[in-house]
N, C-alpha and C positions, 0 to 999 in steps of 0.2 A: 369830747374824746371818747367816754362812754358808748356814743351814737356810733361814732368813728367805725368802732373795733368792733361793733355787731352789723354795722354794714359789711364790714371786710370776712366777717366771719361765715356771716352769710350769700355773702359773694362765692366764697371757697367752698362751701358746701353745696353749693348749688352745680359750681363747676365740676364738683368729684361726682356727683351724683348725675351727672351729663358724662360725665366721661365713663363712668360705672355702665349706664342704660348703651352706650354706644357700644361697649365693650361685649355686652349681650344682646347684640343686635343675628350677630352671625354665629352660626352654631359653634362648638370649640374642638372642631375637626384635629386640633392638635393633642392638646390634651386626650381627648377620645384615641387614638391613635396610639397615645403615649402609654393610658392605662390600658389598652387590647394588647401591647408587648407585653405589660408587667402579669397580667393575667399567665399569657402562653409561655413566659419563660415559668410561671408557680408550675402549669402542666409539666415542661419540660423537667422539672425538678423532682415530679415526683410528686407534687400535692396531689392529685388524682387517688395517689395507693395511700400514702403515708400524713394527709392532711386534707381528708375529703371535704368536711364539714367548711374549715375557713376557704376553702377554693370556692365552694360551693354558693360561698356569704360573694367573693369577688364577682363570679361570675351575676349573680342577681343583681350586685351592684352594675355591672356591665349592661346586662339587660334593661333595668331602670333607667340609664343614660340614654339608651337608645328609645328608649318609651319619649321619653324629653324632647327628644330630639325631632322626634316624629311628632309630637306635639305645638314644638317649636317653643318650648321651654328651655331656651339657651341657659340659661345660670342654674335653671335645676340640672340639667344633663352635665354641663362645666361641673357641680358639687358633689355627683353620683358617680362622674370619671374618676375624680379624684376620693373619695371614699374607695373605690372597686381599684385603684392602682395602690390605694394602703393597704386592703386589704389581701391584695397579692403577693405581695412585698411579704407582709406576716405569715399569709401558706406557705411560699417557699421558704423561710425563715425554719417555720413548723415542720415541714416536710424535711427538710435539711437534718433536723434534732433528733428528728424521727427516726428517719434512715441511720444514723449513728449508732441510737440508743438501739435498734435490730440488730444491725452488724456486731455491736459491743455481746449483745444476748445471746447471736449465732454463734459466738465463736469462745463463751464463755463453756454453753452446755457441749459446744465442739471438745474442748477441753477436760470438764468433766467425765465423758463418756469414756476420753481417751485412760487416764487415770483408774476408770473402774475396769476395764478392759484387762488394761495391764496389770492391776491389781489380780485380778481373777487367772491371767497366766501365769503370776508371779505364785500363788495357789497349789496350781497344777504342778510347775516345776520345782513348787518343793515336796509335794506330796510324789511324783517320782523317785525325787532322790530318797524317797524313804521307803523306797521299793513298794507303792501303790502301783498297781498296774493301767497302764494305759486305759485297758478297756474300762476299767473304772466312768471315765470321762466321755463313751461314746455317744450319750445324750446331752449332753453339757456341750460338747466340743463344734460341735454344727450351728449353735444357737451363737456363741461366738462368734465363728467365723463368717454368719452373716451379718451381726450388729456390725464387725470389723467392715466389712463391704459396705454396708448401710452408712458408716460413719464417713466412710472414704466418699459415697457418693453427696453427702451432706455440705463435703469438704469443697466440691467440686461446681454445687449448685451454687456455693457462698462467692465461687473466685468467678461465677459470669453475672453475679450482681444482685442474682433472684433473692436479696434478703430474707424478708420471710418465708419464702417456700424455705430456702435456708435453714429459719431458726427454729420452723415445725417443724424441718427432719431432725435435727439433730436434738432437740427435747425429748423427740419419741426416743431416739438410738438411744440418751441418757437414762430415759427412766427406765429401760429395760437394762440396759451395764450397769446401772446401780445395787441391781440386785444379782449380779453377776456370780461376782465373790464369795458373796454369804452362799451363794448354793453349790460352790465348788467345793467349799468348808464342810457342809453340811454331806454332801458326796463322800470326801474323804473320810469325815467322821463316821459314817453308817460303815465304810467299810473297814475302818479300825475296829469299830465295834465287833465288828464279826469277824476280824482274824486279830484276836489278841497276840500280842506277843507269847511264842512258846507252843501256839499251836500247831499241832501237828509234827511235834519232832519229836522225837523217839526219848523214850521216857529215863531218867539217867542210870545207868547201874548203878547196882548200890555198891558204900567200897568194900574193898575184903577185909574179911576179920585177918585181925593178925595171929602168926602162931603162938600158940600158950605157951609160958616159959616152962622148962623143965625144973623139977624141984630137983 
């Protein structure tokens, strides 16, 4: 019975192992085929900008199969297709993650700038109403209204996709509106300093004595 079941067993082993070596007779033109899509859809996605390094690992995996292949090493080229179609799969995975976490950063310091912006007019318009004059702000007011344009163009770069170039404008436009405010403050304060309240108005009579009573 023992004999039996190591014949049988051996039988079967022999057959998988025939059908294994047939199977790697012919190159695996499908597979190959299958990983060169998953590769170009990682490029299509964006791993090239946002996930160079594991594209990079697909592609060599790609390479290597074709090394195989040309060698006529069917089941190592069949195991390097299949390595370089996982490993495509993960670029565009990573490129995908990528692109998010940029978009999320483009449009957080998008926000930010905006904030300090309006903080620094909010500045101006009340140092007006306290009759600070205009010209006060005629160096201040220009630096604004380019971050203002800077910002709008940052806004503009984000909605045709350019992520990154995106989330570098708009970091530059933040760290300069950050410091916006405090130098509007600082503006106003020099020139309260120098026109105290009371200055310059005419100094107050003094009151009249009144007339002495008669005894």
């Amino acid at each position: 019975m023992a004999d039996l079941l190591r014949r049988t067993l051996a039988r079967t082993l022999a057959l998988s192992t025939a059908l294994l070596l047939c199977s790697c007779e012919q190159p695996p033109d499908k597979e190959l085929a299958a990983a060169e899509r998953q590769v170009e859809q990682a490029r299509k996605a964006g791993a090239a900008q946002y996930a160079p390094a594991r594209l990079q690992e697909a592609e060599a995996a790609m390479q290597d199969a074709h090394r195989k292949i040309a060698e006529k090493d069917y089941r190592g080229a069949l195991s390097s297709a299949s390595d370089a179609a996982d490993k495509a799969r993960g670029a565009a995975t990573a490129a995908a993650a990528a692109r998010a976490l940029t978009r999320g950063a483009a449009e957080l310091a998008q926000a930010e700038a905006r904030i300090a912006l309006d903080e620094a007019a909010k500045v101006k318009a009340e140092a007006i109403r306290a009759k600070v004059p205009e010209a006060t702000f005629e160096e201040l007011d220009p630096r604004a209204q380019k971050l203002t344009q800077d910002l709008e163009a940052a806004v503009a770069t984000l909605k045709r996709g350019e992520l990154i170039e995106a989330q570098k404008a708009a970091v530059a436009v933040k760290t300069e509106a950050l410091a916006l405010p405090g130098q509007y403050r600082r503006v106003v304060e020099a020139w309260q300093a120098a026109h105290p309240k009371g200055r310059g108005r005419a100094p107050a009579k003094p009151a009249a004595k009144a007339p002495a009573r008669k005894r």
